[in-house]
N, C-alpha and C positions, 0 to 999 in steps of 0.2 A: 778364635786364636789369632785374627786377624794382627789384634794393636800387642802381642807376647815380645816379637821381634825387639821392635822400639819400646817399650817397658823394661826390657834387659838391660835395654843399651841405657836407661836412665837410669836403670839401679847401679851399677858402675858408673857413670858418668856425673860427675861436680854442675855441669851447664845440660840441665833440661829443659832442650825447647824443641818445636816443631813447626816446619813453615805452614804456611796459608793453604797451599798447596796440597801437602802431605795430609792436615790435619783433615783436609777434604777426601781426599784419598781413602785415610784411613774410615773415615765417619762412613762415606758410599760401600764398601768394604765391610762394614759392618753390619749395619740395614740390612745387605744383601745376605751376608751367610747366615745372619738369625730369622728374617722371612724365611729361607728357602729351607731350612732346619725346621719350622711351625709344619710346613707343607711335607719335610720327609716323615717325620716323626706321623703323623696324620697316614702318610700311605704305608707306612709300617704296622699302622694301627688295621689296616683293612687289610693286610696281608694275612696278620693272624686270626681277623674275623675269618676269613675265606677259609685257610686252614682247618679251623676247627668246627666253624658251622660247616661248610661244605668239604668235607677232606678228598670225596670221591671226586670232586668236580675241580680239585685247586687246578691238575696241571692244566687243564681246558681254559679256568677262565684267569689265571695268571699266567697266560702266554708271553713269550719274549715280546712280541708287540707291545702289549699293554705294560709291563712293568716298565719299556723304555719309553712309552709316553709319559708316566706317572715317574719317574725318574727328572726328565726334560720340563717337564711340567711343574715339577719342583723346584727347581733348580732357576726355573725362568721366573717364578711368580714374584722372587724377588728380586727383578731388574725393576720395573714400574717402580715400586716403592722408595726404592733406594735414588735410583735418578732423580724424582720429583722432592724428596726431603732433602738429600745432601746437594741439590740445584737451587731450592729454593732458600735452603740455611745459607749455603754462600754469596746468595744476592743481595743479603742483608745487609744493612749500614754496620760496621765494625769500628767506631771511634775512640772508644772507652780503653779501660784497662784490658793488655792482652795474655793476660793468668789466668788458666783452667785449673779449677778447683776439682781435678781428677786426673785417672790416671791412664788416660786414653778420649781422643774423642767422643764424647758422645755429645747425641742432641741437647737433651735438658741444661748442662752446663755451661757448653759453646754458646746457648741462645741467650744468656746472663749475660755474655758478654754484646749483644747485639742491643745499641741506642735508639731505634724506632719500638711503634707497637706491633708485637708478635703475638696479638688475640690469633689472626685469620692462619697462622703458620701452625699454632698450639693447639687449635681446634684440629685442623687437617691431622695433623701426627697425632694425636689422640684417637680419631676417626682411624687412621691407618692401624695404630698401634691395636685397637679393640679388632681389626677388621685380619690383623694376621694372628693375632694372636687366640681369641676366640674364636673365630670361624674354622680353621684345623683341629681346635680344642674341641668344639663339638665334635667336630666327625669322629674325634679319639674316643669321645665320652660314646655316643651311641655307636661306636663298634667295641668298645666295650661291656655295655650291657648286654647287646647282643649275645658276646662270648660267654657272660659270666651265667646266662640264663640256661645258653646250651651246656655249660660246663655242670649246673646244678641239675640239668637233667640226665647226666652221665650217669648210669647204675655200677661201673666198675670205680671201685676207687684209686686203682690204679692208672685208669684213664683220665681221672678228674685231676692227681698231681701233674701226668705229660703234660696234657693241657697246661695247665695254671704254668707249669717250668716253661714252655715256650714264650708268655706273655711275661714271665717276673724281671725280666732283664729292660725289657722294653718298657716296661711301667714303670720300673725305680728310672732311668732316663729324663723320661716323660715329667714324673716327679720333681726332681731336679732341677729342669730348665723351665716347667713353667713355672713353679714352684718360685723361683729365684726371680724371674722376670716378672712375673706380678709384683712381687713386693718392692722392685725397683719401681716399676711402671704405670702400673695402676692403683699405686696408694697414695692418697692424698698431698701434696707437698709440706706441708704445716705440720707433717707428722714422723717424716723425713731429716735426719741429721746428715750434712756432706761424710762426716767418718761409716756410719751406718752403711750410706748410697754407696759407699767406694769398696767396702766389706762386702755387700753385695754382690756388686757386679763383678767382682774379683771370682764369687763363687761359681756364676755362668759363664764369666768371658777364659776364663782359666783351668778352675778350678775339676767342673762338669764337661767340657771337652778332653781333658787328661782321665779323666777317671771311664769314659766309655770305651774304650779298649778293653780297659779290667773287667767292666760290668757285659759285656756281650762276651768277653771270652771263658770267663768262670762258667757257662753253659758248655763249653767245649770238655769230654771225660775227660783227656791228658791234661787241659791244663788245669781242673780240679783236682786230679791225681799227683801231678806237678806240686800244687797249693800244699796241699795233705802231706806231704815226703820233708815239702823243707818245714812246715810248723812242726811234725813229729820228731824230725832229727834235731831243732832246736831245742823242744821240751828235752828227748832223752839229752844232751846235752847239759841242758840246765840241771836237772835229776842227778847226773854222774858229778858235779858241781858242786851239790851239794852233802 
């Protein structure tokens, strides 16, 4: 939600531009809240492993201690990445034309506009990009098998929906942002349209930050209950209507 601010300010405004400065800003900005996002999403994942493989054991072994390490630890794993990409993109020669074909900083674009060779820049941020974005992904994936094997060895079927209702919020999430950032990130470039690339990242940088509210709160009874009251007064509505 980083680049919303200044997005706003361009959809009203006639002169869109952003300094040297800013555009750095917002890039290091970005790096960091989507790393540190790969690492929360990942210890949200072994929250509910813990949960539901060990339910006798959660309060023991998700002690305040450890949730504010794994907090801290998320939060922090995207400073390295962010300083070294958005340090290294602005050291770059910038002589050419200063038009960003998007609508917000980001790497891939900004580096088009960069007159040297960015082989050793493009490999690094690949290597990064595979390195936060898969490495979380695993530990999501095998704490989810984990869950889905105890959940299939559940004999109540009443126990096997609680279950699966405490992970369906955090998996459609999960869904979403990797979901949208692979197909930004790691699909081919040759196979990539600028309109597509911008439709995209519209859907992560926007789209799936506004909608996680909705999707962790639809777990809460009231606001289900809430949901249920105005769709029902609408339909009787429409009914008296007609």
């Amino acid at each position: 939600m980083v680049m919303v601010p200044k997005m706003l300010l361009d959809l009203v405004s006639t002169r869109k531009v952003i300094s040297f400065v800013g555009c750095g800003i917002q890039m290091y900005f970005f790096f960091f809240f989507g790393s540190s996002e790969c690492f929360l999403l990942s210890m949200m994942a072994y929250d509910r492993f813990v949960a539901i493989c060990n339910p006798l054991r959660y309060s023991v072994i998700m002690n305040r201690s450890l949730c504010v390490c794994m907090a801290i630890g998320s939060w922090m794993s995207g400073v390295p990445v962010s300083m070294l990409q958005t340090a290294w993109m602005m050291a770059l020669s910038f002589c050419g034309p200063n038009s960003i074909d998007h609508f917000f900083c980001d790497g891939p674009p900004v580096l088009k506009l960069v007159t040297e060779d960015t082989t050793t820049y493009e490999m690094q941020a690949l290597a990064s990009t595979l390195l936060f974005i898969m490495f979380p992904f695993s530990l999501i994936l095998v704490s989810y098998t984990r869950i889905i094997g105890t959940i299939l060895r559940m004999s109540s079927a009443t126990g096997r929906q609680k279950a699966f209702s405490t992970c369906s919020s955090h998996l459609i999430v999960v869904s979403l942002f990797y979901g949208t950032a692979s197909l930004t990130y790691l699909r081919p470039k040759s196979s990539q349209s600028p309109k597509s690339k911008k439709l995209v990242s519209l859907s992560y940088t926007v789209i799936t930050p506004m909608l996680n509210p909705i999707i962790y709160s639809l777990r809460n009874n009231e606001v289900k209950g809430a949901v249920k009251r105005t769709i029902t007064r609408k339909v009787l509505k429409k009914l008296d209507v007609l």
